[in-house]
C-alpha atoms as a printed R data frame, in Angstrom:
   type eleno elety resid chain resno       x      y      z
1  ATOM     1    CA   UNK     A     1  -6.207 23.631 34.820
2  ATOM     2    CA   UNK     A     2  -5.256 25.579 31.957
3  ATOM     3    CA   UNK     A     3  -6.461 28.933 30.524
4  ATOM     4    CA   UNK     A     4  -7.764 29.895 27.046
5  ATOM     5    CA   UNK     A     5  -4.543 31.099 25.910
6  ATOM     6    CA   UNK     A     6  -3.464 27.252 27.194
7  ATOM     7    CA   UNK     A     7  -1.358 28.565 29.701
8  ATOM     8    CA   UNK     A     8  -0.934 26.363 33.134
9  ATOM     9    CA   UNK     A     9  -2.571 27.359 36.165
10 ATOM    10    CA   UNK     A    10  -1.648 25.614 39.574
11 ATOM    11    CA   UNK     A    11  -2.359 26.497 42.921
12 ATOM    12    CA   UNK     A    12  -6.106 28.130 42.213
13 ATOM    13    CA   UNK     A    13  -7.427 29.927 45.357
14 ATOM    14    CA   UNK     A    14 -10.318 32.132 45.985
15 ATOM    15    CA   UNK     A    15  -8.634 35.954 46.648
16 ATOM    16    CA   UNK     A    16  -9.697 37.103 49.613
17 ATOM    17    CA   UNK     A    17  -9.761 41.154 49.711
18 ATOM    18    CA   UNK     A    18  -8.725 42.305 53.578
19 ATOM    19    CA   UNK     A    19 -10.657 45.883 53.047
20 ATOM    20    CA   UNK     A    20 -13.899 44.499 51.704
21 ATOM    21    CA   UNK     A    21 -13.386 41.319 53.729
22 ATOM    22    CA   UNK     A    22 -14.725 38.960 51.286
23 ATOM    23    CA   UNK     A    23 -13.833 36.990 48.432
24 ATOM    24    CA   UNK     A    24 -13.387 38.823 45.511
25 ATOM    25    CA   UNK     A    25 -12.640 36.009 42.721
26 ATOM    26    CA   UNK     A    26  -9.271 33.919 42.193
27 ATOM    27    CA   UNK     A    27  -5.847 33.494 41.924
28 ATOM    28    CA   UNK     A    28  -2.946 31.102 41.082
29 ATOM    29    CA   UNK     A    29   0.176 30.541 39.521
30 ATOM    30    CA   UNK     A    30   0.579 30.521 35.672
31 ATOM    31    CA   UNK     A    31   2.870 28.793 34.066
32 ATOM    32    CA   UNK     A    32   4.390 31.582 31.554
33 ATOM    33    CA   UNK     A    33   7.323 29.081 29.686
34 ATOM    34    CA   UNK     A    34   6.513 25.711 29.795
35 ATOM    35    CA   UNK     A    35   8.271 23.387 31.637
36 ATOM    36    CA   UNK     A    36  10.547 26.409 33.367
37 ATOM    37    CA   UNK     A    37   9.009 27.314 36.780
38 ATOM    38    CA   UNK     A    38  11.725 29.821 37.678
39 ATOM    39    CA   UNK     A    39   8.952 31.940 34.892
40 ATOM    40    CA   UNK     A    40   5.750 31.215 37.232
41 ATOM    41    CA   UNK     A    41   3.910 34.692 37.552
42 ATOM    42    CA   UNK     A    42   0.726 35.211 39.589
43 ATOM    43    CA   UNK     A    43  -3.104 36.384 38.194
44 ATOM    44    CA   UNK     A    44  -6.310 37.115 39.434
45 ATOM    45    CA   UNK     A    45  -9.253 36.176 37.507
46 ATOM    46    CA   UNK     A    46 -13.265 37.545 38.741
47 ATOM    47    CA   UNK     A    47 -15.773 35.017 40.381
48 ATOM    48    CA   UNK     A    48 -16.585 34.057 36.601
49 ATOM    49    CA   UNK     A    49 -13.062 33.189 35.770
50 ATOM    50    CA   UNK     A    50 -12.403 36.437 33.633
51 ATOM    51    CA   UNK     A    51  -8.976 37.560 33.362
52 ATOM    52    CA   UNK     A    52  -8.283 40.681 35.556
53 ATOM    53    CA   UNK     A    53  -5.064 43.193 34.844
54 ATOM    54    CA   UNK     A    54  -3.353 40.536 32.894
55 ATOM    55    CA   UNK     A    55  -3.356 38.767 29.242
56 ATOM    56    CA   UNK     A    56  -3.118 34.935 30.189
57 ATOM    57    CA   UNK     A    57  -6.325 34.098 29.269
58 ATOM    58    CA   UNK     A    58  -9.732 33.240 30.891
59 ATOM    59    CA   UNK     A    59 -10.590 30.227 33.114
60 ATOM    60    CA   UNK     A    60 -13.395 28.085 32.575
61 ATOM    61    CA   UNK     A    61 -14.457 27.150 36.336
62 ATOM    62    CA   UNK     A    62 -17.059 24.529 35.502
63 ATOM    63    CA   UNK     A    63 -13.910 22.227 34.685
64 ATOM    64    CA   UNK     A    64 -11.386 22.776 37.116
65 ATOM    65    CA   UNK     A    65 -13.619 23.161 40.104
């Protein structure tokens, strides 16, 4: 899956927030320099695949999943 800054995302999981106790949207692994995964960093996106704290780019969730 990629975002809409074309950034790779692997690993895609629904967050799951221990105080609330519920999902609260998603996260994975984006691939920052391509082809170097020693520059992997982590993001959270909401359950509509918006970015959240970070400037990778959106996910588009009808795609991927």
């Amino acid at each position: 899956m990629k975002t809409t800054k074309d950034l790779n995302v692997s690993g895609l999981q629904k967050s799951f927030d221990t105080k609330a106790y519920s999902h609260q949207g998603w996260s994975g692994r984006v691939r920052v320099v391509e082809g170097d995964p020693f520059h992997d960093d982590y993001a959270k996106w909401d359950k509509q695949g918006a970015a959240k704290d970070h400037d990778y780019g959106d996910i588009n969730l009808k795609d991927g999943k």
